[in-house]
N, C-alpha and C positions, 0 to 999 in steps of 0.2 A: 404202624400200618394196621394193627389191629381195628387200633380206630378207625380206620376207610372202612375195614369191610364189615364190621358190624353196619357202618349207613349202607349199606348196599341191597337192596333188593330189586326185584324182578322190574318193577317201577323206572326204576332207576335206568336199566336199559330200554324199555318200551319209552321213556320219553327222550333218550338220543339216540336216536336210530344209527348216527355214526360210529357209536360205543358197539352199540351192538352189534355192528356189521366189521370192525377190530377183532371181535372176541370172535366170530363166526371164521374170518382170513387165519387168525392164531391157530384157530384150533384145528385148520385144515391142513395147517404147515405142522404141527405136533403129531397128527397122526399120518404124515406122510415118514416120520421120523420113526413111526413106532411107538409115539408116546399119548400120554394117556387125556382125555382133551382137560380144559380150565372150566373151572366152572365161574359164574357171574363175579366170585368174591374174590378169588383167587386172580381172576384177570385185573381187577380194578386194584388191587393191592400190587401187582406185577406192573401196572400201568406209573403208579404211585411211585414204585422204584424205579422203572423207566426215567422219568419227569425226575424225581429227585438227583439221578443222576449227569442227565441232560444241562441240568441247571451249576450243577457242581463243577461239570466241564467247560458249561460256557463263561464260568468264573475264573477258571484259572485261565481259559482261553485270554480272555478282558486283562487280567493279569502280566500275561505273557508281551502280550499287544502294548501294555504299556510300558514295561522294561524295554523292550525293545526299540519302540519310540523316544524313550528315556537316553537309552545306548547312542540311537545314531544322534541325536541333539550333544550329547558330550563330542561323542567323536566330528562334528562339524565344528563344534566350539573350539576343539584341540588344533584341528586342521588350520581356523580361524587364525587359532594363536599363533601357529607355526608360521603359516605365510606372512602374518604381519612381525613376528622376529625375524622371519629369513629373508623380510622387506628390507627389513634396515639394515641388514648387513649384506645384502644384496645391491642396496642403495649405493653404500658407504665403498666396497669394494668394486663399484661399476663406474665410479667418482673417479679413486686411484689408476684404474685403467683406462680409462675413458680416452679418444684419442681426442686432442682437442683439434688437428687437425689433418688432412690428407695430402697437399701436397702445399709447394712455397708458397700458391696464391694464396692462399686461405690465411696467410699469415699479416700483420703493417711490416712494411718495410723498416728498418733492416732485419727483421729477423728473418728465419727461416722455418722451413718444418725440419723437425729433428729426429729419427728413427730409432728408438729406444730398444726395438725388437718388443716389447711388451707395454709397449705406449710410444706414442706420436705426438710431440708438442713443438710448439713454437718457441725456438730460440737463437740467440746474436749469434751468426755464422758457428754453428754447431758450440758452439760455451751457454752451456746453463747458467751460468754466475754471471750477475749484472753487477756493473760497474753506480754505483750511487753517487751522483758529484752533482 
């Protein structure tokens, strides 16, 4: 910072009037405080530190933003994973329960509907076991 304020002269504020008009607001809120005002070199080095730290935050800021963008892309990809495993076994045990039917119409004759308490299917006068001949 040294190096700022050695280029600093009075110049320097006469050609940005908005610098200058910074360091005039500063120095009215320092000595509403009690303290002793900035002068040209001391503002533009205090400005310098300002801006270097500004910068430093908005980097970690950028940083932050991307983990966390990072975070939720995993946790949708895991979610991803999850429903499509809890698909298939979701699938496979809605298969085993599945009623295949609701009442005898639904059934060909002669079968019937069969009430398993935990499934409904169609079978020969309540016998699951077919006869092959």
């Amino acid at each position: 910072f040294d190096a700022v304020s050695s280029k600093v002269t009075p110049a320097v504020l006469n050609e940005n009037p908005e610098l200058s008009l910074k360091l005039e607001e500063k120095n009215k809120t320092r000595k509403k405080f009690g303290l002793p005002p900035l002068n040209p070199e001391e503002f533009v080095v205090l400005q310098a530190q300002i801006h270097a730290m500004e910068s430093e935050q908005d980097e970690i800021q950028s940083v932050a933003k991307q983990a966390i963008v990072a975070e939720r892309e995993e946790m949708q990809r895991q979610q991803q994973l999850k429903s499509e495993s809890s698909g298939l076994l979701q699938s496979f045990i809605s298969g085993i329960f599945e009623d295949t039917c609701q009442s005898n119409f639904d059934c060909n004759r002669p079968e019937v509907c069969c009430d398993f308490r935990f499934k409904k299917v169609c079978c020969s006068s309540g016998d699951t076991r077919r006869n092959i001949e």
